[in-house]
Every structure is written in structure tokens, then in C-alpha cells.
Backbone as CSV, one residue per row, in Angstrom:
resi,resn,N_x,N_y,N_z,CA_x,CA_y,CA_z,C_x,C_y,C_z
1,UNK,-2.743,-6.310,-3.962,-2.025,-5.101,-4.272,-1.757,-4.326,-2.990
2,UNK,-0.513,-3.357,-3.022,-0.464,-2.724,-2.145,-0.094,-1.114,-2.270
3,UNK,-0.692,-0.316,-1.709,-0.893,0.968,-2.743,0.447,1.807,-1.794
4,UNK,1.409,2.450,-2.135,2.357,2.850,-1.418,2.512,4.670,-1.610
5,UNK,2.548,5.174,-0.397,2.976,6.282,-0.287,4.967,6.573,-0.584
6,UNK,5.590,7.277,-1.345,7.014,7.490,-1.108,7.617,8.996,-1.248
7,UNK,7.689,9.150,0.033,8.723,10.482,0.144,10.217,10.411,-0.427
8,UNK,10.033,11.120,-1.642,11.389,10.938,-2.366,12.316,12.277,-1.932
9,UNK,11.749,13.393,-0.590,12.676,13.715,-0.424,13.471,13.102,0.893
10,UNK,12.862,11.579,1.402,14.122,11.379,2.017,15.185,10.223,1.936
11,UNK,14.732,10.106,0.657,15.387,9.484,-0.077,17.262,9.758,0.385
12,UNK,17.909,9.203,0.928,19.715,9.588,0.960,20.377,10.174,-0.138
13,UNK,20.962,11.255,-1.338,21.309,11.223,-2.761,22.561,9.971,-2.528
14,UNK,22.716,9.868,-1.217,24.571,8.921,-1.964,23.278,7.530,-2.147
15,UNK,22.375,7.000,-2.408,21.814,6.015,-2.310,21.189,5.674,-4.037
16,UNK,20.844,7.097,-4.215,20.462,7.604,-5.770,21.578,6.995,-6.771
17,UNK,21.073,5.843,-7.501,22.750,5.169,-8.775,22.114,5.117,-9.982
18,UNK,22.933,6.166,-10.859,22.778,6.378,-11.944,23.157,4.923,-12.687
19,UNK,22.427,4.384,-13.456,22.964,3.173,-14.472,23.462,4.056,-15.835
20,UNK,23.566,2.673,-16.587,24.243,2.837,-17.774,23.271,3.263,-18.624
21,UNK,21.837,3.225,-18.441,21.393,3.601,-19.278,20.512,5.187,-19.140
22,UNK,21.452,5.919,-17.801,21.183,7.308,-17.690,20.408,7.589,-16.813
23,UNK,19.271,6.046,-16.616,18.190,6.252,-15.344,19.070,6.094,-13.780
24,UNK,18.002,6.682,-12.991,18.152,7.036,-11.732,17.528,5.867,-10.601
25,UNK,18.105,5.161,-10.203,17.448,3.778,-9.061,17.887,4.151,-7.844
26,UNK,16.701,3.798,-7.265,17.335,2.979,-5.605,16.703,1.845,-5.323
27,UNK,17.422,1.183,-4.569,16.719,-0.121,-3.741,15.911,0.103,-2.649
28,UNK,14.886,-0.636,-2.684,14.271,-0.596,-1.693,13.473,-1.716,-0.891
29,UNK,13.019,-1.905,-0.016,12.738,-3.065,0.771,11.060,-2.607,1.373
30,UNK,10.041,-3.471,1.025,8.776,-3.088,1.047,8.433,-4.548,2.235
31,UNK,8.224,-3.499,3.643,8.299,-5.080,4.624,6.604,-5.089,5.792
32,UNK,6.288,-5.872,5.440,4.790,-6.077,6.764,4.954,-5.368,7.876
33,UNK,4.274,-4.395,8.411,4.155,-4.369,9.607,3.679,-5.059,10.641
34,UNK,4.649,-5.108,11.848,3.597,-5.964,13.166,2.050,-5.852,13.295
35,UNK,2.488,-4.262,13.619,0.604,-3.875,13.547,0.395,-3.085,12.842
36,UNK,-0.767,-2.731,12.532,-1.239,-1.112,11.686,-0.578,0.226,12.158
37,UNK,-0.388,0.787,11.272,-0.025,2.102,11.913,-1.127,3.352,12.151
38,UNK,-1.202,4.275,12.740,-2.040,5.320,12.478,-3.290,5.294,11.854
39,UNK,-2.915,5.552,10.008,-3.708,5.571,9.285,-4.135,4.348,8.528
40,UNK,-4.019,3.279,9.092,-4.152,1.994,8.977,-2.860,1.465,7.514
41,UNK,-1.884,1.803,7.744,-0.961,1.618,7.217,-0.736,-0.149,7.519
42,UNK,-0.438,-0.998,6.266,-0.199,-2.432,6.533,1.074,-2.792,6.339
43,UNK,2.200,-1.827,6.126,4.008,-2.019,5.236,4.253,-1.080,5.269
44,UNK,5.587,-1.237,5.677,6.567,-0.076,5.845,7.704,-0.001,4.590
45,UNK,8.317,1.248,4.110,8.950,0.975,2.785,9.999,1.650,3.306
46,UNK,11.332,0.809,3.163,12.525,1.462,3.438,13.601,1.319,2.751
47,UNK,14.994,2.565,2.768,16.028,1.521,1.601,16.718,0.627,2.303
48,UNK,17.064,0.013,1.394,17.945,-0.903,0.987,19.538,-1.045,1.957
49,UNK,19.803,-1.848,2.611,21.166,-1.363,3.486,21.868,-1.850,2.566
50,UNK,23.636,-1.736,2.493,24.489,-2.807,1.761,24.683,-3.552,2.958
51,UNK,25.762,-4.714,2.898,25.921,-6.047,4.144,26.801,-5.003,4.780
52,UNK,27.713,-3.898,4.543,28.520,-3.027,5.808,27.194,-2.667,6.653
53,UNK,26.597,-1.975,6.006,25.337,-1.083,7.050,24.436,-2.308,7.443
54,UNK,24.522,-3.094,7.255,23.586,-4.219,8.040,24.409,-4.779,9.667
55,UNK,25.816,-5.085,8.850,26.804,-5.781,9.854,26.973,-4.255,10.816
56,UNK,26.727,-3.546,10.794,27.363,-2.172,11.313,26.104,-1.924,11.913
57,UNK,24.957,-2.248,11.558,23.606,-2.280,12.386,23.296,-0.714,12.141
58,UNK,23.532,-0.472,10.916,23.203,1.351,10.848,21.638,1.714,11.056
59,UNK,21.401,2.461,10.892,19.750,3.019,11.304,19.267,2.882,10.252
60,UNK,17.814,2.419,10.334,16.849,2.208,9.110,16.492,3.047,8.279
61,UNK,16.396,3.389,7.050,15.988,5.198,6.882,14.221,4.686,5.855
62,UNK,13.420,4.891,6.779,12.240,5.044,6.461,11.570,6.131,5.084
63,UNK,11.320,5.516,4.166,10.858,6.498,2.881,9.345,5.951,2.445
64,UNK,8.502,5.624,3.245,7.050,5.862,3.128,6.202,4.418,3.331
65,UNK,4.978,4.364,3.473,4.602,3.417,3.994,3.454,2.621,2.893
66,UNK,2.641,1.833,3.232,1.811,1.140,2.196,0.783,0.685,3.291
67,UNK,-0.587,0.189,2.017,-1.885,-0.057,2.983,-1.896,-1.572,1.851
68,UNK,-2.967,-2.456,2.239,-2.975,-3.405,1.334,-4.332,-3.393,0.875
69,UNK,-4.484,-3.175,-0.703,-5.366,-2.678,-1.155,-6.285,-4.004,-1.044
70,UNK,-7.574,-3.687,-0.965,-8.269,-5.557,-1.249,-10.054,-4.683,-2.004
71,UNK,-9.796,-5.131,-3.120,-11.239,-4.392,-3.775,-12.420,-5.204,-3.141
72,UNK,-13.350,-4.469,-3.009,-14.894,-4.531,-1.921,-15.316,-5.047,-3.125
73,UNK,-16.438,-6.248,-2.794,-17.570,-6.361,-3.267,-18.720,-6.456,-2.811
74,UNK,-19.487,-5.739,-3.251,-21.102,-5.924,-2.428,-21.300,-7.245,-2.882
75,UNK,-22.207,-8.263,-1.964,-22.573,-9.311,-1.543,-24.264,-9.593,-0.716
76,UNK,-25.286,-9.041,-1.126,-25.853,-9.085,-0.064,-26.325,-10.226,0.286
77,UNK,-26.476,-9.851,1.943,-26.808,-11.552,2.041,-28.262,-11.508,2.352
78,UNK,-28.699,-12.689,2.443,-30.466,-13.117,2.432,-31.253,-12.394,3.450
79,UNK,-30.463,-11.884,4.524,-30.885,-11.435,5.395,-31.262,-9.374,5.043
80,UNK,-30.449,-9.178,4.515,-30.290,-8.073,3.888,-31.572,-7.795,2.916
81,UNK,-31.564,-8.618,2.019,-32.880,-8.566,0.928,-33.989,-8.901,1.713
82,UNK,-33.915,-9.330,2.823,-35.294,-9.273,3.616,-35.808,-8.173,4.153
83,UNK,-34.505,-7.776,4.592,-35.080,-6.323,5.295,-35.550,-5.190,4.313
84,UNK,-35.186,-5.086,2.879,-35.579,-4.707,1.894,-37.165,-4.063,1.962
85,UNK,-37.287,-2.568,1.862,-38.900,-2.623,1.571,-39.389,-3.138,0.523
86,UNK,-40.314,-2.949,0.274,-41.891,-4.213,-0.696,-41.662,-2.963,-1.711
87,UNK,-41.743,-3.637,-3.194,-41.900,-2.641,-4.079,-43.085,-3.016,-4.516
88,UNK,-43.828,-1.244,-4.557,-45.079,-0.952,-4.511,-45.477,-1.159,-5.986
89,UNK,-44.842,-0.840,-7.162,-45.504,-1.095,-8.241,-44.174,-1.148,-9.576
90,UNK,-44.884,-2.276,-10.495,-43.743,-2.838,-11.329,-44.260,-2.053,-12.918
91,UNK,-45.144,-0.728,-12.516,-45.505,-1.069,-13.902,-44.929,0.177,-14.778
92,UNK,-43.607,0.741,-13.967,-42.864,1.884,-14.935,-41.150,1.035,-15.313
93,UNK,-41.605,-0.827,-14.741,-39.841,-0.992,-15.503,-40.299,-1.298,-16.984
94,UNK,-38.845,-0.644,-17.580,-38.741,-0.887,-19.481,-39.248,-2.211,-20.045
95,UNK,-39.371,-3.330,-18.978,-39.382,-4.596,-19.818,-40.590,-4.938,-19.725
């Protein structure tokens, strides 16, 4: 997963296309970064060019960035449960 920040005010409005069914879209292009950014940002989210603004090499318009989520699991390893202190007495567990 990748959890994304989006500034919808810089969003372009001529970019904003109403469909037929009344909703409001834009395209957008969700692309890897080389490196991390700043806040350890992993993707950059930008719109959408048409092939004029590509062939025309127009400027990128940046509308927010993404991290790539990866859920933690604790794991401990053998070495870990060693270092563990000694439990002193077993005789308040329920079982």
C-alpha cells in the first residue's frame, strides 16, 4: 500500500472533468521516486499531461506525494528472548 497525501488546491480547475454522471475527475499519475524525499516520502503524485503537453514538454504540476506503507511485525529473535529478565514467580498466572 501506499498512503498518499493530495493538495486539491493545486489541483489546475481546467483539469477538473465533469462526467456524465455529474461526478468530478482528474487524472493522475502516482510515480516512484529516485530517492526519498524530506519526510521520507517514496512517490510523487502528479496530473496527468494530454500527448500536446507532453510533446510541448509543459511543466509537471505536482499535487502531493506518497510514503509506502509496509505493516511492522514484531518478530523476536532468540537473541532478544535471551536478553529477557528471569521471571521471578509463576504463581499469579490464571492458568
Amino acid at each position: 500500500m501506499i498512503a498518499i497525501s493530495l493538495c486539491l488546491s493545486d489541483i489546475p480547475k481546467d483539469k477538473i472533468k465533469k462526467a456524465a454522471n455529474g461526478k468530478h475527475y482528474v487524472n493522475l499519475i502516482l510515480s516512484e521516486r529516485k530517492e526519498k524525499g524530506k519526510y521520507g516520502e517514496t512517490h510523487a503524485l502528479m496530473v496527468s499531461k494530454t500527448k500536446d503537453e507532453r510533446e510541448a514538454k509543459a511543466d509537471t504540476v505536482y499535487v502531493g506525494s506518497g510514503t509506502l506503507w509496509e505493516e511492522k511485525v514484531f518478530a523476536p529473535t532468540p537473541e532478544a528472548i535471551a536478553d529477557l529478565p528471569a521471571a521471578d514467580d509463576f504463581d499469579d498466572l490464571p492458568f
